[in-house]
C-alpha positions in Angstrom: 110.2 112.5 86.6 108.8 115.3 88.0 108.9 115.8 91.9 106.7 118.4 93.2 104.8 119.9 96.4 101.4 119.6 96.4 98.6 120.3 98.8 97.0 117.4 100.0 93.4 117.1 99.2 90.7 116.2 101.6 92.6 116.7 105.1 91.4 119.6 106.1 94.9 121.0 107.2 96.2 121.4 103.9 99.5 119.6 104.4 102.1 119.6 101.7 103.8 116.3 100.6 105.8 115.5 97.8 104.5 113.8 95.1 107.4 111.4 94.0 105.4 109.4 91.2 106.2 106.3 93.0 109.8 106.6 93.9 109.4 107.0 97.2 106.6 104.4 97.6 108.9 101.7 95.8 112.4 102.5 96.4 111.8 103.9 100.0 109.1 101.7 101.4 108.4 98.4 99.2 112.0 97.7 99.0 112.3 98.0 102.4 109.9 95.9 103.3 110.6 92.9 101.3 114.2 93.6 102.9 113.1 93.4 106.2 114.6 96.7 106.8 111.2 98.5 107.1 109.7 100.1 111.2 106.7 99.3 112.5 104.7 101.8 112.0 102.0 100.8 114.7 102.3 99.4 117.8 99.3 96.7 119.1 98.0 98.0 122.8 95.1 97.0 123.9 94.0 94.8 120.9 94.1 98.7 118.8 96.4 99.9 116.4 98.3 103.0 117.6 100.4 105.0 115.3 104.6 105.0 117.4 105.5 108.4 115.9 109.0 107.4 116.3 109.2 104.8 113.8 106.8 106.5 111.9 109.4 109.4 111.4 112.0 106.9 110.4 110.3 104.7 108.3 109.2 108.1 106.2 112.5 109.5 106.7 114.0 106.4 105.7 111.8 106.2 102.0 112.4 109.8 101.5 116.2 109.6 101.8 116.2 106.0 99.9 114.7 107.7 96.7 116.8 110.6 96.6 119.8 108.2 96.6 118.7 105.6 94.2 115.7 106.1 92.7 116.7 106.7 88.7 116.0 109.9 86.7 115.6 112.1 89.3 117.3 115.7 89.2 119.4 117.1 91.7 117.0 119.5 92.8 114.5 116.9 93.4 116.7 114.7 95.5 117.6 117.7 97.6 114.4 117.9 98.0 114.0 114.5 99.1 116.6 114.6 101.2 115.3 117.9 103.3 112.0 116.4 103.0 113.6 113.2 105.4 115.2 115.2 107.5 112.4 117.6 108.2 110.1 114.1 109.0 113.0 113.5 111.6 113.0 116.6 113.1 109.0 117.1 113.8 109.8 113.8 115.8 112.5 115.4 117.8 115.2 113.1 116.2 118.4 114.3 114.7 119.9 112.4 111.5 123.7 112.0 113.3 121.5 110.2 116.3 119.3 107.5 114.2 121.7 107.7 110.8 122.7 103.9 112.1 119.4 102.3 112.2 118.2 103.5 108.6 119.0 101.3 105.9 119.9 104.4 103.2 123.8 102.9 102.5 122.7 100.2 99.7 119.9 99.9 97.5 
């Protein structure tokens, strides 16, 4: 499994993201999901779908962190890179991982 940085096609901004072949997409947010453990990314105001960038950090946090624990076949590198990659999401929302640690569900898979 091979967990790289790539740039982002077609945004315009060239934002890097890692591409987890799926991991992250299964482990961090599918799982999470059908476990009822998953944020809302979206608030409903005004009959209109508006990104809460709050639980948008920890839901992505949240998946990062949750594929760098148990995801299989993944190399130590790549789950420290997973792991900053969580964090980092937390921090462009002004949240620190010792203040929210308690409301992500990272313990068990």
């Amino acid at each position: 499994m091979d967990v790289t940085r790539k740039k982002k096609q077609g945004t315009g901004k060239g934002k890097n993201f890692i591409d987890t072949k799926g991991y992250n997409e299964v482990v961090g947010h599918y799982e999470t999901v059908k476990k009822g453990t998953a944020f809302n990314q979206y608030d409903l105001i005004n009959n209109e779908m508006v990104l809460n960038p709050k639980n948008y950090a920890l839901d992505e946090a949240q998946a990062s962190i949750r594929a760098a624990r148990f995801a299989p076949e993944l190399s130590q590198a790549e789950k420290r890179m997973l792991i900053k990659d969580g964090i980092q999401r937390l921090r462009n929302a002004n949240l620190k991982i010792k203040d929210v640690r308690h409301l992500l569900d990272i313990v068990e898979r």
